[in-house]
N, CA and C atoms as a LAMMPS dump frame, in Angstrom:
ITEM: TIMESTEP
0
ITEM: NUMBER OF ATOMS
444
ITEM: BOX BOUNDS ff ff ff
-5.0000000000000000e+02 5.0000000000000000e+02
-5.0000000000000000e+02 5.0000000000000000e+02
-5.0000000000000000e+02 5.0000000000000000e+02
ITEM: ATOMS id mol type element x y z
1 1 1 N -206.831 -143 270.402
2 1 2 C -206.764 -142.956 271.843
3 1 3 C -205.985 -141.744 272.358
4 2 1 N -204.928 -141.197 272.114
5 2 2 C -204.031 -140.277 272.409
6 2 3 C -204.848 -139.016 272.354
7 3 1 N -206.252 -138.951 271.161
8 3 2 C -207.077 -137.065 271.412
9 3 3 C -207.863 -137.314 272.649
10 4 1 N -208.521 -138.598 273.147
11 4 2 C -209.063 -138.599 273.909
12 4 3 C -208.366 -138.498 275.231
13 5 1 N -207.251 -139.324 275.156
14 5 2 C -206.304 -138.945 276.307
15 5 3 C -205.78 -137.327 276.76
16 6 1 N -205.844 -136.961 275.403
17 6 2 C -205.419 -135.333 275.255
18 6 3 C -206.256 -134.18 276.052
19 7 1 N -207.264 -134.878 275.274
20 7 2 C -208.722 -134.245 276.002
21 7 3 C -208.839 -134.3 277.532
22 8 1 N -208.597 -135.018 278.313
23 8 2 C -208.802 -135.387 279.941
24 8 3 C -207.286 -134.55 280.585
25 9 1 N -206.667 -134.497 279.597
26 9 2 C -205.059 -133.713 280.588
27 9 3 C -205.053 -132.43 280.789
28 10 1 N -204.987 -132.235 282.09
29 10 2 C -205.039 -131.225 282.94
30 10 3 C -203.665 -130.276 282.518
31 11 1 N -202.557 -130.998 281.957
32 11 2 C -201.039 -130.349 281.428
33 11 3 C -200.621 -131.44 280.461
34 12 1 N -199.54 -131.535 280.178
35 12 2 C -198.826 -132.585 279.836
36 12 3 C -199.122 -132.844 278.204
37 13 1 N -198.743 -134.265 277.935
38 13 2 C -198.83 -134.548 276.571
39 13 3 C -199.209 -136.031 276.478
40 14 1 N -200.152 -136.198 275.281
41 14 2 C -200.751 -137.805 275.085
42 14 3 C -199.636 -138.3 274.045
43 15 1 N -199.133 -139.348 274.322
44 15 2 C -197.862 -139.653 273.456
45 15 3 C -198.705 -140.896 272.584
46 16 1 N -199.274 -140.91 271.421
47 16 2 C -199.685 -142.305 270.764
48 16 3 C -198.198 -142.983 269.939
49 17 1 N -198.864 -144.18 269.709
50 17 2 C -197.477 -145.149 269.069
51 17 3 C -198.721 -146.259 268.389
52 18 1 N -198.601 -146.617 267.371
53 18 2 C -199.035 -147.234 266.577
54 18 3 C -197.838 -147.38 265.346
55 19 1 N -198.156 -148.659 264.29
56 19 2 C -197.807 -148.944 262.979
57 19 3 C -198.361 -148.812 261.954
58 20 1 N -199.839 -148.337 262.21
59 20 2 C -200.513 -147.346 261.087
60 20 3 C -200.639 -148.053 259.962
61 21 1 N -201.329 -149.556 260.54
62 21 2 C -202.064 -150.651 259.902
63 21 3 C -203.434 -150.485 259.222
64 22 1 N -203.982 -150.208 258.083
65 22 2 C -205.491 -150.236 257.623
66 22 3 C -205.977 -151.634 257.663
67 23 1 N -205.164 -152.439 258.051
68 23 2 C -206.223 -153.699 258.374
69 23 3 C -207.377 -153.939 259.25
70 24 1 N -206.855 -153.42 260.276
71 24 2 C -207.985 -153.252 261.132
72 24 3 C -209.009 -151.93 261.16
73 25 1 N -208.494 -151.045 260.733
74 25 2 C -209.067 -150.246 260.379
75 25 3 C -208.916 -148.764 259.612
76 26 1 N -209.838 -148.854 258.85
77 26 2 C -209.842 -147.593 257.828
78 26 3 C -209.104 -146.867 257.851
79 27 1 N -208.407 -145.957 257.157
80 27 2 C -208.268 -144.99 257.765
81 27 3 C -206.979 -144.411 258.459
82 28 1 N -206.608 -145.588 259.253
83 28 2 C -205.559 -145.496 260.355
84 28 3 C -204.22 -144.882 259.278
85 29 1 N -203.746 -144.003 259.703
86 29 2 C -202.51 -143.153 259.402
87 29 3 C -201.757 -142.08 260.527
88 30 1 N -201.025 -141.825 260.397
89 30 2 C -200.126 -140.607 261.588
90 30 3 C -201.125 -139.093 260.984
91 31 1 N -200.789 -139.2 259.697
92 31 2 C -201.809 -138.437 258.973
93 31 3 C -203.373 -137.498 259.486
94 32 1 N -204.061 -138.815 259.205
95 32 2 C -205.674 -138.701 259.499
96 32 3 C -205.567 -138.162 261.114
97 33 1 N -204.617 -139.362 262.199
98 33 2 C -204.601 -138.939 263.366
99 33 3 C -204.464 -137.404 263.796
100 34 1 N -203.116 -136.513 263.058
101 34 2 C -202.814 -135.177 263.233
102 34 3 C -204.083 -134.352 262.714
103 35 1 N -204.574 -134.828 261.532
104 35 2 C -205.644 -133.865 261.232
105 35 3 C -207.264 -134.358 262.085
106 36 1 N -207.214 -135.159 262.749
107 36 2 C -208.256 -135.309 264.091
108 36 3 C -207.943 -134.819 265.25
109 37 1 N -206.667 -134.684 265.264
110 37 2 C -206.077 -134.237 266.854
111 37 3 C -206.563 -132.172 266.572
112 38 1 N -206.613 -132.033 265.188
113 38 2 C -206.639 -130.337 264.662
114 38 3 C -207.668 -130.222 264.679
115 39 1 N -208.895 -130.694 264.339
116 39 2 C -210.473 -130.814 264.43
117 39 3 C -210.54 -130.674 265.936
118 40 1 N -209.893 -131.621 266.936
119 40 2 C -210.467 -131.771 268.19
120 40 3 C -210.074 -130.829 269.117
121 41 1 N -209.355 -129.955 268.398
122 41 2 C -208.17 -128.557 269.321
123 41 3 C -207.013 -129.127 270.487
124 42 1 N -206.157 -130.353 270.141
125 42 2 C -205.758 -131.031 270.708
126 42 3 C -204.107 -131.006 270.361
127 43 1 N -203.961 -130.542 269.045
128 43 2 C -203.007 -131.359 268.332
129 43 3 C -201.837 -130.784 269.03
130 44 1 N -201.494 -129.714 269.804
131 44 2 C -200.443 -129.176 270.66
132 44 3 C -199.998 -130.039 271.78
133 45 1 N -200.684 -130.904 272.681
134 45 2 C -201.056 -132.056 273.554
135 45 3 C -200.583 -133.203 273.165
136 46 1 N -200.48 -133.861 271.271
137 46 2 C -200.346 -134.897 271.372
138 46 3 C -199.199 -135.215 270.502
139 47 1 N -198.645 -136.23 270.68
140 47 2 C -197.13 -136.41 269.951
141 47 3 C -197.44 -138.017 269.727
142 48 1 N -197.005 -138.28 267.899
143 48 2 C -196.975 -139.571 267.445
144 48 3 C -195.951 -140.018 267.23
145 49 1 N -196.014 -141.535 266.913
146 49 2 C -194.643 -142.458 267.313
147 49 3 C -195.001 -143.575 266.534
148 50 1 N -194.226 -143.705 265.086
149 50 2 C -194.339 -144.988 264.649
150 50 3 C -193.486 -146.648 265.19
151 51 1 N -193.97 -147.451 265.789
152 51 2 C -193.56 -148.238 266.039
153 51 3 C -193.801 -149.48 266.84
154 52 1 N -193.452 -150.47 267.485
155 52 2 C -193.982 -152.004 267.758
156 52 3 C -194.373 -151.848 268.919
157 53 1 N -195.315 -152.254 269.479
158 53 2 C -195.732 -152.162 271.06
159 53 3 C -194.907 -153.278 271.757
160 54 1 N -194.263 -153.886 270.886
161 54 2 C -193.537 -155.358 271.842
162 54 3 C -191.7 -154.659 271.666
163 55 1 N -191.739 -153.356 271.281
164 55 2 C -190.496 -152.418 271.827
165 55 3 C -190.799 -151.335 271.715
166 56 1 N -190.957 -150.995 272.882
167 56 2 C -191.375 -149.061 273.223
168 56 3 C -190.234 -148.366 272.87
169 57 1 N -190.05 -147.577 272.387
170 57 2 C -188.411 -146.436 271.93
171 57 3 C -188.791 -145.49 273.011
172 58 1 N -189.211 -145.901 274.113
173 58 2 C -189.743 -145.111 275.25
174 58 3 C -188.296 -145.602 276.45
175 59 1 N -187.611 -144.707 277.742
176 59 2 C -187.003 -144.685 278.729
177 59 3 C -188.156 -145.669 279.609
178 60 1 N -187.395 -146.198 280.493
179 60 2 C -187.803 -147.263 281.845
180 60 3 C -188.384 -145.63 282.626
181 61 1 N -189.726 -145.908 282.965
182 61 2 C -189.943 -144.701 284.28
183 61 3 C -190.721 -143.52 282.939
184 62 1 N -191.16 -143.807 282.365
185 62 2 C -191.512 -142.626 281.372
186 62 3 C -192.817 -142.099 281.324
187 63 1 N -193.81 -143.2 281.554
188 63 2 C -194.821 -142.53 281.766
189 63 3 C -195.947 -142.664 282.933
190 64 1 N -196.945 -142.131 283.872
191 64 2 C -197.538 -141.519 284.457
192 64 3 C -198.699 -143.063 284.037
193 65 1 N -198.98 -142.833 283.046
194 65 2 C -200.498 -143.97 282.631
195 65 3 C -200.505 -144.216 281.162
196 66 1 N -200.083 -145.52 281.119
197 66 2 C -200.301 -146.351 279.859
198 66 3 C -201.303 -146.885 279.482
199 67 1 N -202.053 -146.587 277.655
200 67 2 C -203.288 -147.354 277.789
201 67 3 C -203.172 -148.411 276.137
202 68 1 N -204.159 -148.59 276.531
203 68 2 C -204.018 -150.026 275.219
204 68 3 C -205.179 -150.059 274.739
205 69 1 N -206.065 -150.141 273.602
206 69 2 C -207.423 -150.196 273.264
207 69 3 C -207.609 -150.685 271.857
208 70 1 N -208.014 -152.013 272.011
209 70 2 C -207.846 -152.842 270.889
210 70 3 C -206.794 -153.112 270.091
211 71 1 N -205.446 -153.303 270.73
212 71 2 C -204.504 -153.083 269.908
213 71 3 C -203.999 -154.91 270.508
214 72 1 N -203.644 -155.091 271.387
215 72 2 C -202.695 -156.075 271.761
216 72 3 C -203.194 -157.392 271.767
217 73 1 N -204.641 -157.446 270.755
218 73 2 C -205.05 -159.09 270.809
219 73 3 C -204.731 -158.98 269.184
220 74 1 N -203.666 -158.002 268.418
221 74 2 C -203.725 -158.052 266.939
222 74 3 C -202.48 -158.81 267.16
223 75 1 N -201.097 -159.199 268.301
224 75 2 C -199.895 -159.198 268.001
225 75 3 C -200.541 -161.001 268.159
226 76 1 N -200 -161.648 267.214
227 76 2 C -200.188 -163.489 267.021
228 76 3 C -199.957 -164.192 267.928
229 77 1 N -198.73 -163.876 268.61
230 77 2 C -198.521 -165.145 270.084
231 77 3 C -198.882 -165.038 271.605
232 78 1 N -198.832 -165.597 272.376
233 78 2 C -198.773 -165.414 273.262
234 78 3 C -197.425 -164.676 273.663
235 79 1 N -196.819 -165.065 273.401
236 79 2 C -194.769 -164.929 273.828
237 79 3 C -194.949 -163.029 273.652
238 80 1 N -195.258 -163.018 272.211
239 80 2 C -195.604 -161.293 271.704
240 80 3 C -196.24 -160.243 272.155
241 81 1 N -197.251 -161.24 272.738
242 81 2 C -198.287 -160.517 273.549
243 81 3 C -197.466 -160.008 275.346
244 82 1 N -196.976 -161.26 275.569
245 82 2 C -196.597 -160.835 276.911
246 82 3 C -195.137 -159.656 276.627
247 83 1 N -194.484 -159.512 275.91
248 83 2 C -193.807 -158.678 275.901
249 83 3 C -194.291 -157.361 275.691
250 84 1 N -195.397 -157.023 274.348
251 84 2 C -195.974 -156.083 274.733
252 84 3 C -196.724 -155.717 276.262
253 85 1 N -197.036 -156.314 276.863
254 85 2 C -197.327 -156.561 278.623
255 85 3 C -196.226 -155.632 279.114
256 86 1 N -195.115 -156.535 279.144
257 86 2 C -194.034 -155.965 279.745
258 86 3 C -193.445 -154.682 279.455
259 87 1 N -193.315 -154.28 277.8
260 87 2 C -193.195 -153.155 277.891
261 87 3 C -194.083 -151.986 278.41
262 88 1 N -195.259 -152.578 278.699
263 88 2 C -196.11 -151.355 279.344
264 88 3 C -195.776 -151.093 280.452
265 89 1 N -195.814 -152.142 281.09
266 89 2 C -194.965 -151.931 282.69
267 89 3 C -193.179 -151.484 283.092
268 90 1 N -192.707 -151.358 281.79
269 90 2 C -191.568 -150.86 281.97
270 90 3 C -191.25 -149.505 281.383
271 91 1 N -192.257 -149.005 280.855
272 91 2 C -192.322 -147.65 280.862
273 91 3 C -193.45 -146.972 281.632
274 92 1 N -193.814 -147.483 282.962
275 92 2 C -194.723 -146.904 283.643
276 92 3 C -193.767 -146.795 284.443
277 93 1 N -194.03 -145.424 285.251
278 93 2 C -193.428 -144.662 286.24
279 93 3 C -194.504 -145.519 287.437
280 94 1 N -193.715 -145.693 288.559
281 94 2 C -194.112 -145.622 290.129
282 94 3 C -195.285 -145.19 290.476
283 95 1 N -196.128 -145.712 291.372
284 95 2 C -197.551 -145.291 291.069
285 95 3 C -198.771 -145.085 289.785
286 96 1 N -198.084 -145.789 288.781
287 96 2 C -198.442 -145.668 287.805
288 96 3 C -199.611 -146.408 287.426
289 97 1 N -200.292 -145.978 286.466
290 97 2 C -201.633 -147.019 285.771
291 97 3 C -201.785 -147.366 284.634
292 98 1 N -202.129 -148.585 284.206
293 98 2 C -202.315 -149.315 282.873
294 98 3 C -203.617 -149.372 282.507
295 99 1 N -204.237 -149.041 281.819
296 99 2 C -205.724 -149.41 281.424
297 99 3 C -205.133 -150.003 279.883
298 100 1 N -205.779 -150.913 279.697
299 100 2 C -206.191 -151.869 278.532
300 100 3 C -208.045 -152.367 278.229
301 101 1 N -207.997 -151.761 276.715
302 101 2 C -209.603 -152.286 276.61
303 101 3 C -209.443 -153.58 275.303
304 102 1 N -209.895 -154.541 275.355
305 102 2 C -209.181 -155.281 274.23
306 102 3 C -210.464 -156.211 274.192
307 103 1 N -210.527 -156.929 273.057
308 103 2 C -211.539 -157.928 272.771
309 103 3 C -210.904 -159.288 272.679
310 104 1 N -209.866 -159.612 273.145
311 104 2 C -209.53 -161.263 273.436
312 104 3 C -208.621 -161.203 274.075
313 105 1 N -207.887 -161.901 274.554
314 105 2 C -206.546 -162.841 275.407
315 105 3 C -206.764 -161.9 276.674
316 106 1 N -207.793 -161.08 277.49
317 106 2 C -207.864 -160.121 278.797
318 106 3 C -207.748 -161.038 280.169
319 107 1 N -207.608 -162.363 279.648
320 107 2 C -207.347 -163.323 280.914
321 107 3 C -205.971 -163.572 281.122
322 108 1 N -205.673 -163.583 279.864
323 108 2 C -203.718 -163.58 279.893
324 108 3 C -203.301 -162.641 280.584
325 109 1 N -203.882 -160.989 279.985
326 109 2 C -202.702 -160.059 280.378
327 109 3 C -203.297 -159.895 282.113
328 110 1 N -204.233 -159.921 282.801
329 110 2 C -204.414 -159.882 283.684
330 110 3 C -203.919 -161.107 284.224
331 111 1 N -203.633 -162.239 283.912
332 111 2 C -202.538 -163.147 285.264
333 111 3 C -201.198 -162.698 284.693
334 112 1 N -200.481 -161.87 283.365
335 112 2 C -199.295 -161.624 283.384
336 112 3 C -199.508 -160.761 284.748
337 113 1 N -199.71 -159.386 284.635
338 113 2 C -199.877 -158.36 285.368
339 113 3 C -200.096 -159.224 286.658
340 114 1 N -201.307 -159.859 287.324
341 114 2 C -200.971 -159.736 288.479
342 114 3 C -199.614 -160.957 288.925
343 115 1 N -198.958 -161.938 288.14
344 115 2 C -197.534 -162.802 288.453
345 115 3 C -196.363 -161.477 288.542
346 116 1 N -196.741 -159.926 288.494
347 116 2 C -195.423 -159.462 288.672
348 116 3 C -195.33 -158.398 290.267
349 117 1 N -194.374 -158.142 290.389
350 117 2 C -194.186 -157.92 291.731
351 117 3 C -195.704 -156.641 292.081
352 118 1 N -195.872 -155.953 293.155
353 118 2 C -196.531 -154.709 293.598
354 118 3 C -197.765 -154.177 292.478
355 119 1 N -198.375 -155.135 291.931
356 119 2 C -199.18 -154.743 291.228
357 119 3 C -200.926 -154.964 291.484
358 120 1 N -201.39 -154.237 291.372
359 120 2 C -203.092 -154.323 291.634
360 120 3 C -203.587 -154.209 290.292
361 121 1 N -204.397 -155.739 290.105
362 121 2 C -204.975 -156.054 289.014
363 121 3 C -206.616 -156.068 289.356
364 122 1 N -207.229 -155.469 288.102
365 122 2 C -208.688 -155.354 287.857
366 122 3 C -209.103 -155.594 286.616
367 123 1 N -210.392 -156.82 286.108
368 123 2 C -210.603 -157.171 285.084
369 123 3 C -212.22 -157.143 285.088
370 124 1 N -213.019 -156.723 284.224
371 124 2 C -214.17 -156.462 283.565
372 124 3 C -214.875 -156.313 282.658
373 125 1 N -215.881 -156.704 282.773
374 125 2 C -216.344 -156.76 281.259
375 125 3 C -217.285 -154.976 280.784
376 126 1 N -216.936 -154.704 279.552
377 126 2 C -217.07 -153.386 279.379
378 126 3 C -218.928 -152.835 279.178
379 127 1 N -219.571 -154.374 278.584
380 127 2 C -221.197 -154.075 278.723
381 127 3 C -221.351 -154.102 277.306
382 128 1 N -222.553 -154.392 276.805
383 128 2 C -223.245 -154.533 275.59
384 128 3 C -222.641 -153.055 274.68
385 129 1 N -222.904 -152.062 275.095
386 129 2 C -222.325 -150.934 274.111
387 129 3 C -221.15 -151.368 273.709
388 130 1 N -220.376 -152.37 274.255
389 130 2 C -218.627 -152.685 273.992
390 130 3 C -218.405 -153.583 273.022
391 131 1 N -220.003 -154.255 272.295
392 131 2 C -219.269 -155.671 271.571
393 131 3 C -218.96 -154.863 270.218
394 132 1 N -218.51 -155.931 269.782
395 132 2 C -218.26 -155.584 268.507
396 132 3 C -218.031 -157.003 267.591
397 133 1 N -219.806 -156.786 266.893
398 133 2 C -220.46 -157.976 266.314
399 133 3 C -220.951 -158.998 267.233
400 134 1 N -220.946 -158.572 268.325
401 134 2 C -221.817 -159.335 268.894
402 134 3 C -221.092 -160.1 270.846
403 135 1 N -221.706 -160.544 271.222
404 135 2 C -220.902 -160.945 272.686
405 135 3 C -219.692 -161.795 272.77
406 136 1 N -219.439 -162.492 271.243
407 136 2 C -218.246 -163.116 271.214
408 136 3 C -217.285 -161.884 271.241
409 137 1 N -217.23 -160.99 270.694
410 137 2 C -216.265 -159.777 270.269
411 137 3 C -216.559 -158.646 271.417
412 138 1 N -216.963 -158.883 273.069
413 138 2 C -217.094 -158.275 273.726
414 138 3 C -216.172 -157.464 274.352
415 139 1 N -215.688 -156.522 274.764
416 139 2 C -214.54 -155.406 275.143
417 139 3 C -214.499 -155.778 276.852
418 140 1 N -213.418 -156.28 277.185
419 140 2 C -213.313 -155.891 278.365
420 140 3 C -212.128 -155.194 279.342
421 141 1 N -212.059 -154.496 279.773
422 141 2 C -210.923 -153.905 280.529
423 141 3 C -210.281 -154.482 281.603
424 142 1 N -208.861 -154.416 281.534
425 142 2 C -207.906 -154.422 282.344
426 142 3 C -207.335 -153.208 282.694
427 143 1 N -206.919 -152.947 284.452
428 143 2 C -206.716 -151.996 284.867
429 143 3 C -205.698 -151.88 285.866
430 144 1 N -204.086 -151.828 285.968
431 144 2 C -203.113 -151.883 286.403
432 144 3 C -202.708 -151.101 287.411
433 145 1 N -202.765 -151.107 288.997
434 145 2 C -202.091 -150.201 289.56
435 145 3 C -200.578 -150.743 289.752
436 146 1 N -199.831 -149.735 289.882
437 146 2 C -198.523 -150.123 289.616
438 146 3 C -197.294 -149.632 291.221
439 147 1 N -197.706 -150.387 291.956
440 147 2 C -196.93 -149.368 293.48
441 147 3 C -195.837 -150.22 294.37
442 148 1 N -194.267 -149.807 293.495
443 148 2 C -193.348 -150.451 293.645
444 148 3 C -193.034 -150.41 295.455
């Protein structure tokens, strides 16, 4: 997510954070990522970060637009899940935006998100190109405006 994020920035830097799990998929390393970010002419743009999405090593106010894409229906609880929630919203800066694309619990994080103060919540389903294995494993997005 972070080359593609890289790719759309007008300045700035795509900050990824992962634990660089091959369970879910192949592959996944800080590694493979740097040498895709070098293929994609990106790798100046993007900065990696090993660590838990349910504690950002990120400042309150840090970033501009937080995104999530298949990552936050891997953490087991609910309780886990909503903290990863929260840390997204506590490192989003003022005016800020959350996009999440995820294949389960998108009903949770959208009533966390909209139970918290100044927030504009949007939930959808992403369309047949999005399943994965089929309409049970369908992708749908959540989309956070954030205007304290």
């Amino acid at each position: 997510m972070p080359l593609l994020a890289a790719q759309q920035l007008p300045s700035g830097r795509a900050i990824g954070v992962d634990l660089w799990s091959t369970t879910d998929q192949s592959g996944n390393s800080e590694r493979t990522t740097l040498r895709n970010a070098e293929l994609e002419g990106v790798r100046e743009r993007i900065e990696l970060h090993t660590a838990d999405m349910t504690r950002l090593p990120f400042a309150d106010a840090s970033f501009d637009v937080v995104t999530s894409s298949l990552a936050i229906h891997n953490v087991p609880t609910a309780q886990g899940r909503e903290r990863a929630l929260a840390e997204m919203l506590r490192v989003l800066k003022a005016d800020g935006t959350i996009m999440i694309a995820d294949i389960g619990h998108t009903g949770q994080y959208a009533r966390y998100f909209s139970s918290q103060p100044k927030t504009a919540v949007e939930r959808r389903r992403l369309g047949w190109r999005f399943w994965y294995g089929g309409p049970r494993a369908a992708t749908t997005a959540v989309k956070v405006r954030y205007s304290p």
